[in-house]
N, C-alpha and C positions, 0 to 999 in steps of 0.2 A: 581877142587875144587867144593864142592855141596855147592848151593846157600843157603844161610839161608831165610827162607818163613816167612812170617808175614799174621797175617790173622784180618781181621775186619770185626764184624758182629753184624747183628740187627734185633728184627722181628717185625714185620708187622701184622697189624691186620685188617682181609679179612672182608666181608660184611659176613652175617649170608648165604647168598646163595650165593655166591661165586664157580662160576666152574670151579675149577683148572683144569679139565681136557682138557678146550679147551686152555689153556696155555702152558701145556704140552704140547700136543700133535702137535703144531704147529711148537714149539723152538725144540724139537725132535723129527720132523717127518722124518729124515734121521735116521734111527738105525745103520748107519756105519759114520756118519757122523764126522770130525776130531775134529769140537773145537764144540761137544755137546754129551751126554750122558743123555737117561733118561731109569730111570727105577724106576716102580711105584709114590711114591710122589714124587720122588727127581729129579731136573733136574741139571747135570752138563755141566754149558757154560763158551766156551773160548771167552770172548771179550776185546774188547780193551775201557779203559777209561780215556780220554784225551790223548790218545795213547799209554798208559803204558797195556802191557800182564796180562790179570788178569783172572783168574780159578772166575766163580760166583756158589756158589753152593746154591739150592733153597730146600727145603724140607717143605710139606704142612703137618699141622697137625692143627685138631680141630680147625676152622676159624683164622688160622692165620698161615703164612710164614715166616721160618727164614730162612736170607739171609746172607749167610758170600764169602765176597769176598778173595782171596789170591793170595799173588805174591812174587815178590822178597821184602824183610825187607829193600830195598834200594833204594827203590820210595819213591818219595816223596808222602809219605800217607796224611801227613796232608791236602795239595791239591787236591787231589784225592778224600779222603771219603767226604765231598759233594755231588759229583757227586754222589756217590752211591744210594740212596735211589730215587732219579729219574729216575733213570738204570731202575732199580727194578721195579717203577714201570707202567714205558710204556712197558716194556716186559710183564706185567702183565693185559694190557688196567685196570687201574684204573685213568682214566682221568675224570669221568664225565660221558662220551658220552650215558653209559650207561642207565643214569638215564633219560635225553633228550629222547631217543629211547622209554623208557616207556611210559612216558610220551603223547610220540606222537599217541601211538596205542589206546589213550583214545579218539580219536578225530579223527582219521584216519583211516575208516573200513580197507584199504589196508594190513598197519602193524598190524591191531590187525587178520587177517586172514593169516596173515605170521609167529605168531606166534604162534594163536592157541591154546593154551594152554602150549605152549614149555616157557621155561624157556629164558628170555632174556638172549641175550650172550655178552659176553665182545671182546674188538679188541684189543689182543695183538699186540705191538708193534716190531719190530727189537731189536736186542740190541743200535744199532747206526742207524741212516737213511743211511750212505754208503752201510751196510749190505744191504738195501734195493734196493736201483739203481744197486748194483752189481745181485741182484737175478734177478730184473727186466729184465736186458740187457740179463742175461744168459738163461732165459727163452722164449726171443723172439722165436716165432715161431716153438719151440722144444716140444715133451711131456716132462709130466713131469718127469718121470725115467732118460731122459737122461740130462733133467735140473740141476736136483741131481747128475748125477755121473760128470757134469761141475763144479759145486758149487765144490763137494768134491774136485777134480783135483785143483782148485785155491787156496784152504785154505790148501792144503797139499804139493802147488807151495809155498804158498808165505805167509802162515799163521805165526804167531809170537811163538815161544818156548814160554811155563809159566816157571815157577820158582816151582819144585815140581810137576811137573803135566803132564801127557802124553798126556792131548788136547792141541790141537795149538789154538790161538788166531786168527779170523777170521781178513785177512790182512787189512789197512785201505790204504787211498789214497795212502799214500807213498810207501808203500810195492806194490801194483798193477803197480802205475805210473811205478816204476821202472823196469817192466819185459817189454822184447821183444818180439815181437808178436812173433817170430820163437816159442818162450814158449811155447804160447797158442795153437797154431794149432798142436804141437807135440802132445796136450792132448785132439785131435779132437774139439778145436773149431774152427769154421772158421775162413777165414780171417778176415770177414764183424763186428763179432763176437769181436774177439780180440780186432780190431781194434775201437767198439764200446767201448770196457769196458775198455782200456786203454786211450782212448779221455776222458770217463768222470772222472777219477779217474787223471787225468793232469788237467782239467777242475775242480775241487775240491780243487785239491792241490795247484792251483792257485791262487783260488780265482774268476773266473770267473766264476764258478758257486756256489755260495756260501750255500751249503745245508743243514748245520744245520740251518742258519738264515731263510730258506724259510720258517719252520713253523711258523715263527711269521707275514709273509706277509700274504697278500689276497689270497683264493682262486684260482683265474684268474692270478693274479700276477706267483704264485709259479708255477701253470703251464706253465705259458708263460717262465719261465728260464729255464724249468726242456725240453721244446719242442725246445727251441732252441739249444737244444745239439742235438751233430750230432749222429745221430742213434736213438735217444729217439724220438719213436711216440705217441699216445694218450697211449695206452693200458698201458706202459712203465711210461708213467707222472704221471698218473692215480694211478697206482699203487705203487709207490715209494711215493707218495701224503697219500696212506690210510694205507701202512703197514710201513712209512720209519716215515714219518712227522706227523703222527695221525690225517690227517683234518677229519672232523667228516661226511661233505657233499660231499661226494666222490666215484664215481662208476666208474672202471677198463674197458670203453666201446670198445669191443674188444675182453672180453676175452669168452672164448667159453660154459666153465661151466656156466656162471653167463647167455649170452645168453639161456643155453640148460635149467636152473633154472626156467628163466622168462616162457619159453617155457611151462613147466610144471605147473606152479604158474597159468598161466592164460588159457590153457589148447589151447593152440594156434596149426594150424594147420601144421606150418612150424615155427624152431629158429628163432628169430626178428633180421633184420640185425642192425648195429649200430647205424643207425638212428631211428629205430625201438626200442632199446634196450633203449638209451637215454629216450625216452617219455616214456616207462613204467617205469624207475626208477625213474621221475618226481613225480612219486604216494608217495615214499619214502622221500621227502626233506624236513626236512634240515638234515637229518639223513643216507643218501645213504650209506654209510662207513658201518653201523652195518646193515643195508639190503643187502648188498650185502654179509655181511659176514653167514648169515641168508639162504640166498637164496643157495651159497655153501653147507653149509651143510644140503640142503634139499635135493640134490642130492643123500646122503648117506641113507638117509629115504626110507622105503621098501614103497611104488608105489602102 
C-alpha cells in the first residue's frame, strides 16, 4: 500500500550576498550520494528530524530560499515543523559567525589578507551533529574518495526509507547502534573503524555522550566529552565541534589540507606540524571555524 506524503514548506529570506553555492556544494559534494541530490539551485536531502525520515528539498532563487520538507502524512508534523526552520538553517551557516568574521578583518591585518578581497564565506552546517561524528570517525586517516564511498556504504547499510522518495534518510544513533561490526568490514571498513563508529553512536544513544547538548556547553568542555570517546582524537573532536556543533572558535588541528593552506598562506618552508598549526591559527581567534573554512578553499585557488 503507497504511503500518503505530506509536505510543509516555507521560504527564507538570504542576505543580499548570500553564496549559496558554498552550501550546495558541500551538502552535495557526493554526486552518487544516497540521502542527497543536487543539481544546480536545488539541493535534495535525506535527513532525519527528531528521528522521523524526511526528504528536505532547498531551491535558491533571487536572495531567498524555499524550503519544503516531506514525509509520511503520519508523523507527527505538528512536532516536528518547529524543528524545521533551524534545520534549514545550520545547513545553511546563517548563525551570525559570519558577521563576527568581518568584523574581525577590520582590526586583524591576518584575516583581512585571507580574504583579500574575496567575498566572506558562511559555514554550513550538518543536517544533525550525528551526521557529523559519523563523517569524522569515517574519515579518520582515509582520503577522501574512499571516505565518500564509506559514508555512501553506511547510509545505503542503514539509512531510513522517506515516504515518496528514492533517497534514504542518513541513519541516526539508533539505526548505526544497531548494526554488527561483521556489517561494516564486509563494506571495507576496518575493524578499528567499525568498532569506532559503533562506540560512538551506543555512546549517543545512551546518553553518555550527550551531543546535541554539547553545543550549548564551553568550548573546552565539548571537547573534553567528544576526546573521551574511544577512537575520537583532536582532528575528530575538532571537527565534529566546527561542522556538527557550529563553535565558531574552532580549527581541525590535524588535518592535512588546512596544514598544506597555512603552508601556502604564510609561504613557509615546510607544512607546520600540529603544534605548529595551532599558533598560526592563533592569528584567527575568536573566529578559527570560518578561517579554517577560508584557508580550505584557498587550496582550490590557482597559485
Amino acid at each position: 500500500m503507497q504511503q500518503v506524503v505530506a509536505q510543509h514548506g516555507f521560504t527564507l529570506s538570504l542576505p543580499a550576498d548570500y553564496h549559496a553555492a558554498t552550501a550546495l556544494a558541500y551538502h552535495g559534494r557526493d554526486p552518487a550520494g544516497p540521502a542527497e541530490r543536487w543539481q544546480g539551485n536545488r539541493l535534495d536531502k535525506g535527513l532525519l528530524l527528531h528521528g522521523a525520515p524526511l526528504l528536505l528539498q532547498l531551491e535558491f532563487d533571487a536572495g531567498q530560499v524555499h524550503a519544503v520538507f516531506s514525509g509520511s502524512a503520519l508523523m507527527d508534523w505538528p512536532a516536528l515543523l518547529p524543528a524545521a526552520e533551524p534545520a534549514v538553517r545550520r545547513m545553511l551557516g546563517l548563525d551570525g559567525q559570519r558577521e563576527n568574521w568581518q568584523a574581525l578583518a577590520e582590526s586583524r591585518p591576518a584575516v583581512a589578507r585571507l580574504l583579500a578581497g574575496r567575498p566572506a564565506l558562511w559555514l554550513p552546517l550538518t543536517a544533525e551533529p550525528f551526521e557529523a561524528l559519523c563523517w569524522a570517525i569515517i574519515g579518520q586517516q582515509i582520503n577522501l574518495s574512499f571516505a565518500t564511498s564509506l559514508r555512501r556504504s553506511l547510509i545505503q547499510l542503514a539509512g531510513l526509507p522517506i515516504a515518496g522518495c528514492a533517497l534514504l534518510a542518513h541513519p541516526g544513533p539508533a539505526e548505526v547502534a544497531a548494526l554488527q561490526p561483521e556489517q561494516l568490514t564486509a563494506l571495507r571498513f576496518s575493524r578499528s573503524k567499525a568498532a569506532y563508529l559503533l562506540g560512538a553512536a551506543r555512546a549517543v544513544l545512551d546518553g553518555s555522550l550527550p551531543l546535541a547538548a554539547l553545543a550549548g556547553q564551553s568550548a573546552s568542555e565539548a571537547e573534553r566529552q567528544l576526546l573521551a570517546l574511544h577512537g575520537v582524537g583532536p582532528w575528530t573532536a575538532r571537527y565534529v565541534m566546527l561542522r556538527g556543533l557550529g563553535f565558531a572558535d574552532c580549527a581541525p588541528i590535524g588535518d592535512s589540507g588546512l596544514a598544506t593552506a597555512l603552508q601556502r598562506f604564510h609561504a613557509l618552508p615546510q607544512r607546520p606540524d600540529a603544534r605548529q598549526t595551532e599558533q598560526l591559527m592563533q592569528a584567527f581567534a575568536p573566529c578559527r571555524s570560518l578561517a579554517t573554512l577560508h584557508l580550505w578553499a584557498s587550496l582550490s585557488e590557482n597559485t
